[in-house]
C-alpha positions as CSV (number, residue, x, y, z in Angstrom):
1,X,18.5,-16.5,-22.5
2,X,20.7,-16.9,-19.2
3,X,19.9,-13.4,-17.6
4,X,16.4,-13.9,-19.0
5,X,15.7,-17.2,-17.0
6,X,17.1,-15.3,-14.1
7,X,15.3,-12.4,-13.6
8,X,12.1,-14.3,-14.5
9,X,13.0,-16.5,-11.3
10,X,13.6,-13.4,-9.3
11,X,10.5,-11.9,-10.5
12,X,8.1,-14.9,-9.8
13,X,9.7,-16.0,-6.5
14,X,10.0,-12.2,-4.5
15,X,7.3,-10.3,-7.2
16,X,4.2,-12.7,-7.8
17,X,3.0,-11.1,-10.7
18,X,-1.5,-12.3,-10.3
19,X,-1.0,-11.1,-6.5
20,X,0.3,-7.6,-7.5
21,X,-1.9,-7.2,-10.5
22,X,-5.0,-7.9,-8.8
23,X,-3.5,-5.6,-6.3
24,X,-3.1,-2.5,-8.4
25,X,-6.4,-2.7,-10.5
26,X,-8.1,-2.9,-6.8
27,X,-6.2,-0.4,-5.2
28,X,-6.3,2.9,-7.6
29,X,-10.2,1.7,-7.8
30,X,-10.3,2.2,-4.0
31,X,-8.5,5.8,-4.3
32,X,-10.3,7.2,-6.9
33,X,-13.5,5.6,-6.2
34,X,-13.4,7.3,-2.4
35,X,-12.5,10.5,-3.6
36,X,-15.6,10.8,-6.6
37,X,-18.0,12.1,-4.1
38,X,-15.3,15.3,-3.6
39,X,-15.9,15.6,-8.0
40,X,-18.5,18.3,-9.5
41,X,-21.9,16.4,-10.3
42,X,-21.4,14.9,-13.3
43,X,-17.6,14.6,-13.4
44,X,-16.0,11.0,-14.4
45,X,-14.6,9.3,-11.6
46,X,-11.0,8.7,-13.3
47,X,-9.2,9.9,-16.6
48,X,-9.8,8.1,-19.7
49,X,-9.1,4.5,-20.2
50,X,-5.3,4.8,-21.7
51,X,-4.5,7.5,-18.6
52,X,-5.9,4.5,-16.1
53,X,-4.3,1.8,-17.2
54,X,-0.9,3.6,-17.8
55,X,-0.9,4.8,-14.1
56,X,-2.4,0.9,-12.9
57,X,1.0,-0.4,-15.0
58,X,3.3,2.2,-13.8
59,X,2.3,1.5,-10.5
60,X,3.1,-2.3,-11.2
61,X,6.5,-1.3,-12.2
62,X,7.3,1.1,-9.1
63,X,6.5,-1.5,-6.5
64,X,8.9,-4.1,-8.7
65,X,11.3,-1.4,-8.2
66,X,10.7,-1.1,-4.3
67,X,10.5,-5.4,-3.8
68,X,14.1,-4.9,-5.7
69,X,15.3,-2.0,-3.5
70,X,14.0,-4.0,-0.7
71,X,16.0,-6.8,-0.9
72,X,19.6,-5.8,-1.6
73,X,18.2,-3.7,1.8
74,X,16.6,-6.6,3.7
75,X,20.1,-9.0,2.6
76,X,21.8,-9.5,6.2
77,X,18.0,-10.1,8.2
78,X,17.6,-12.8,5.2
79,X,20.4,-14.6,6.0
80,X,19.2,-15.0,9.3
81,X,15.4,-15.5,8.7
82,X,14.9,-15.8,5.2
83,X,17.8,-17.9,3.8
84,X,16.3,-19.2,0.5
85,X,15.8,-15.8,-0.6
86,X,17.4,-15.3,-4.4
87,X,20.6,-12.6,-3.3
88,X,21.0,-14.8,-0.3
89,X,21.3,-17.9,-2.5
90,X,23.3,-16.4,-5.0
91,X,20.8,-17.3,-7.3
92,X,20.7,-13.4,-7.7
93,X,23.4,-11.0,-7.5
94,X,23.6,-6.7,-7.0
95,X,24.9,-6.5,-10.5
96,X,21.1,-8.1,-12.2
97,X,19.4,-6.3,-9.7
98,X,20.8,-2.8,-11.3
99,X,20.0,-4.0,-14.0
100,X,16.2,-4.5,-12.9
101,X,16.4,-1.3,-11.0
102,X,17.4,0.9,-14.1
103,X,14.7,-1.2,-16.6
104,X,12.3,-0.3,-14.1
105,X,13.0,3.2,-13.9
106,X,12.5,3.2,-17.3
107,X,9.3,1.9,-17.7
108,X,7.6,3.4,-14.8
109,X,8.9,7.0,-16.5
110,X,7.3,5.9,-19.7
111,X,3.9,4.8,-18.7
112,X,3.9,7.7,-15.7
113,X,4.5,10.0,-19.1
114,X,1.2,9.1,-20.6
115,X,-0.4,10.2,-17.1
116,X,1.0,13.3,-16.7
117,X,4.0,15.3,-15.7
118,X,3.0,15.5,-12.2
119,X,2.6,11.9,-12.2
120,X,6.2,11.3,-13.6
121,X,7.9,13.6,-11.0
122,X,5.6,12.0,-8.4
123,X,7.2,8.5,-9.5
124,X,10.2,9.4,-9.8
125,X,10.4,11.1,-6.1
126,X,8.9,7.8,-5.0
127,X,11.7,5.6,-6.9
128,X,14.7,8.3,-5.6
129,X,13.0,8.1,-2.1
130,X,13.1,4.1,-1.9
131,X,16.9,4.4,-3.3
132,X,17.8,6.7,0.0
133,X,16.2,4.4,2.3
134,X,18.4,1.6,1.5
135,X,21.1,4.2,1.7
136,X,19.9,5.3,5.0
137,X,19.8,1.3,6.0
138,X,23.0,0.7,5.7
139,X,24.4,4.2,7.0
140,X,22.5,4.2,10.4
141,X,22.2,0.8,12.7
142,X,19.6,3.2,14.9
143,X,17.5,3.0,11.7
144,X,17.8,-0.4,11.4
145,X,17.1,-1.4,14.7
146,X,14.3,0.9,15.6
147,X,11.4,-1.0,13.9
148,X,8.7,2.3,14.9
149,X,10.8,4.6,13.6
150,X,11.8,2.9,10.0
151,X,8.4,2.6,10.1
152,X,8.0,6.2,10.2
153,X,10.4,7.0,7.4
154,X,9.4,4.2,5.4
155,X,6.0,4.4,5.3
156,X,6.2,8.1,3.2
157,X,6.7,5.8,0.6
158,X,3.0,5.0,0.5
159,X,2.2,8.2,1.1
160,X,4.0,9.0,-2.3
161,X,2.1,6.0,-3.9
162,X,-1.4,7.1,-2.6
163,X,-0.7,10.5,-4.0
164,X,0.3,9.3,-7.3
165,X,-3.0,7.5,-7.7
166,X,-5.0,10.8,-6.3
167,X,-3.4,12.7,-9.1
168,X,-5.4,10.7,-11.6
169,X,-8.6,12.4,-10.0
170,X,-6.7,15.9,-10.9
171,X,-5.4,14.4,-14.3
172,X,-10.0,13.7,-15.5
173,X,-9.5,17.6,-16.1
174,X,-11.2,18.9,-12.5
175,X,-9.9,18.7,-9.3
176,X,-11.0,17.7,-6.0
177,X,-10.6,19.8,-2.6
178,X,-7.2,19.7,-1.1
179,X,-8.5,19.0,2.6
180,X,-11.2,16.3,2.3
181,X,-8.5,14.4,-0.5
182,X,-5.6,14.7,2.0
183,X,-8.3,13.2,4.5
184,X,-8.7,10.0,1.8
185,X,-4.9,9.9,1.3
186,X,-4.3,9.5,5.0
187,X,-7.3,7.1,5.5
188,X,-5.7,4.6,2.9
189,X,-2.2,5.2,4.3
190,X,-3.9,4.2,7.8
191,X,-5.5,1.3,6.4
192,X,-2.4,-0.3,5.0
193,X,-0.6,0.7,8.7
194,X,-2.9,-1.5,9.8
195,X,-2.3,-4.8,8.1
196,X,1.7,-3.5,8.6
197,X,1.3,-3.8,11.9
198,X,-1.2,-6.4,12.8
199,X,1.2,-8.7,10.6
200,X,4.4,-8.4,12.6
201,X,2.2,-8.5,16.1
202,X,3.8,-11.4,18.3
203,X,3.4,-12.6,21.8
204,X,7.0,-12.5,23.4
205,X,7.3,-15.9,24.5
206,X,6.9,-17.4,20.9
207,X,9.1,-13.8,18.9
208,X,12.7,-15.4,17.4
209,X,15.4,-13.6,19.0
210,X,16.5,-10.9,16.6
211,X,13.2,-10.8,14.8
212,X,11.8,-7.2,13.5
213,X,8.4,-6.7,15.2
214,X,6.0,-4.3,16.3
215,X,5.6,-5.8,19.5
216,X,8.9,-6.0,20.4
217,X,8.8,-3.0,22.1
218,X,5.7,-2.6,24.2
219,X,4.4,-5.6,23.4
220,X,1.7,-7.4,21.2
221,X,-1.4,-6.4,23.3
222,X,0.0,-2.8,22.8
223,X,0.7,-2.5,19.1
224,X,-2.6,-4.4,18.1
225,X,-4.5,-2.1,20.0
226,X,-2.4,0.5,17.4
227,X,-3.2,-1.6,14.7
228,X,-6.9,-1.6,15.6
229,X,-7.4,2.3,15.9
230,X,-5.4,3.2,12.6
231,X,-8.5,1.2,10.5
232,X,-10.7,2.7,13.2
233,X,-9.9,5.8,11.9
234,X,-9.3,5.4,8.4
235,X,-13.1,4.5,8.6
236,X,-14.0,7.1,10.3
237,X,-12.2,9.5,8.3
238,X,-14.0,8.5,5.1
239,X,-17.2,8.7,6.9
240,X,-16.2,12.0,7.5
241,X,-14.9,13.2,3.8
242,X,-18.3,11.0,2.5
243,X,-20.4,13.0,4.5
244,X,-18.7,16.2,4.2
245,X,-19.7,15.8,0.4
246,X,-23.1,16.8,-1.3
247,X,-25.3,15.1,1.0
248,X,-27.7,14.5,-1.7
249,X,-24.7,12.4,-3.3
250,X,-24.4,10.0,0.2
251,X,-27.0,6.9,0.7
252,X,-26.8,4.8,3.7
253,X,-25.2,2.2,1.6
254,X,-21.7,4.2,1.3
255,X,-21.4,4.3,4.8
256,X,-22.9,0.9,5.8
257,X,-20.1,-0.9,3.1
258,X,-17.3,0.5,6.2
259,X,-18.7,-2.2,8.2
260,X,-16.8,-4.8,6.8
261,X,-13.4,-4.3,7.7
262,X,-14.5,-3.2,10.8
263,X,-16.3,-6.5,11.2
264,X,-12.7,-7.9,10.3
265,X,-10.7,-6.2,12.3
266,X,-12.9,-7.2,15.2
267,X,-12.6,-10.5,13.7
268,X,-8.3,-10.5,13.9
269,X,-8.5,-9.1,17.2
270,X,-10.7,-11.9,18.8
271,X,-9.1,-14.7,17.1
272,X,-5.2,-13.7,18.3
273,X,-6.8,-13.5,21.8
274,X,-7.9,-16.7,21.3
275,X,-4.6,-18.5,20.2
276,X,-2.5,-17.5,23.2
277,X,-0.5,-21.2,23.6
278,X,0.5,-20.9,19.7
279,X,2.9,-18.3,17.4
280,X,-0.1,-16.1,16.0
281,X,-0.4,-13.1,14.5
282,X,-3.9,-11.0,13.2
283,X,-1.9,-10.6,9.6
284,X,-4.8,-12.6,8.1
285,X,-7.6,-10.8,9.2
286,X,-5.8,-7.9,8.9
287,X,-4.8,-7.9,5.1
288,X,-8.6,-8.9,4.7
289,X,-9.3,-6.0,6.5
290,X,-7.0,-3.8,4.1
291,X,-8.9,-5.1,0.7
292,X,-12.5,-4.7,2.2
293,X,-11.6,-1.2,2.8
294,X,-10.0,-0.7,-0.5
295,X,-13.3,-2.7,-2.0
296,X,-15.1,0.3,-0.3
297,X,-13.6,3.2,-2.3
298,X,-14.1,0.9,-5.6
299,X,-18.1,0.4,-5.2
300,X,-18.4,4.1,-3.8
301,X,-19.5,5.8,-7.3
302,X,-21.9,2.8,-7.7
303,X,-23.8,3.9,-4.1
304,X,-23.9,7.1,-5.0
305,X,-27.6,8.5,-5.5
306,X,-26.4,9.6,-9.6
307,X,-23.4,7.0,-10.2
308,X,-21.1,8.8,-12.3
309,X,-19.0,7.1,-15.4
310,X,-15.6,5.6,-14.8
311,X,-13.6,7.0,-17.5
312,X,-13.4,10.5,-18.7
């Protein structure tokens, strides 16, 4: 019962189980639901019901895995800046979290298996990938240190877990076309860039010394400007693929629903210019930003001029 009680407290305290549910019913809804315009008329927006919620629970289990990864990664910045973290307390030690890594594994193989092949080798690159980045961590200091370009490694990790939720689209028996679906992959992998960003965005004078943040470099007027484009043009770029699709399938409506993390983002952007004698950062109005643009993909099938089913 020991090991039990602890990896339920490691589990509730770094991996709150509500947040990350709500999270991946929400976000493969915003995937597939952006890319049903790209289906043939007809065509169910997903696979069936067993394939979906498989690849919704998989998904569960391979961002437990990467919250593990990340923080036997993360343990020397959380001494400094996150002591009461459960490795850094001993609460938690390297030996339970193989043991979480490996059970993990396991489970994400299993459920990825009802799925499909592609979607187990797709997991299992994404696990293998988040394994050599805490390798990579602790080889290289210039990958530690260099916040843009971890950034830039780290974030193909995403990239793997957009993909995985795209192949369900290919797994409802037809396909969608490989331009206008890698447009939708990179608009969601945008759109989470920008809540990354806008959350570590810091005015100099009030950043902790040795604290990892965007703005660090160039500055927080700089990298929320960044911020701001990237969901710029994630909208954009599904206006584009929306349009791009039958036209008779696109009402105003589709579009119009991009508004609102626009309107948010605008939102983030006037409120941290407001707040300049304070420690602020847009990470609010940001991750709001991120779900209304997931929320988007989820009701597109319902704008569409001949909503199509759900489940195959």
């Amino acid at each position: 019962m020991r090991p039990l009680r602890a990896f339920w407290r490691f589990f509730s305290r770094r991996f709150p189980a509500l947040r990350y549910l709500a999270y991946v019913v929400l976000w493969p809804a915003g995937v597939l639901g952006a890319l049903a315009p790209l289906r043939p008329a007809g065509a169910a927006v997903g696979p069936g019901v067993a394939e979906q919620v498989c690849a919704a629970l998989a998904l569960f289990v391979i961002l437990f895995f990467m919250r593990a990864v990340d923080e036997v990664k993360d343990l020397d910045y959380d001494r400094e800046f996150h002591p009461d973290r459960p490795l850094v307390t001993g609460e938690t030690d390297a030996a339970a979290i193989r043991v979480y890594l490996l059970g993990a594994a396991a489970a994400a193989v299993a459920l990825s298996a009802v799925v499909g092949p592609a979607a187990v080798v797709t997991g299992v690159a994404i696990m293998a990938y988040s394994v050599f980045l805490l390798l990579l961590e602790k080889a290289s200091e210039r990958f530690r240190e260099s916040v843009w370009g971890n950034i830039a490694v780290t974030i193909q990790l995403k990239t793997g877990l957009i993909c995985y939720l795209a192949l369900l689209a290919a797994s409802a028996g037809a396909g969608t076309p490989p331009l206008p679906t890698a447009l939708v992959v990179l608009s969601f992998l945008l759109a989470y860039l920008h809540w990354e960003i806008a959350r570590k965005t810091v005015r100099a004078r009030f950043a902790l010394p040795g604290e990892k943040l965007y703005s660090t470099a160039f500055g927080a007027r700089w990298s929320l400007s960044v911020a701001t484009f990237l969901m710029v043009t994630a909208c954009f770029l599904r206006a584009v693929v929306s349009l791009g699709a039958d036209a008779g399938e696109v009402r105003p409506a589709t579009l119009a629903v991009l508004a609102v993390p626009l309107a948010l983002v605008v939102w983030g952007v006037v409120g941290f210019r407001a707040r300049r004698q304070t420690r602020h950062t847009a990470g609010g109005p940001a991750f709001a930003a991120y779900l209304a643009f997931l929320a988007t993909g989820a009701v597109q099938p319902a704008l569409m001029t001949q909503a199509p089913p759900w489940f195959g």
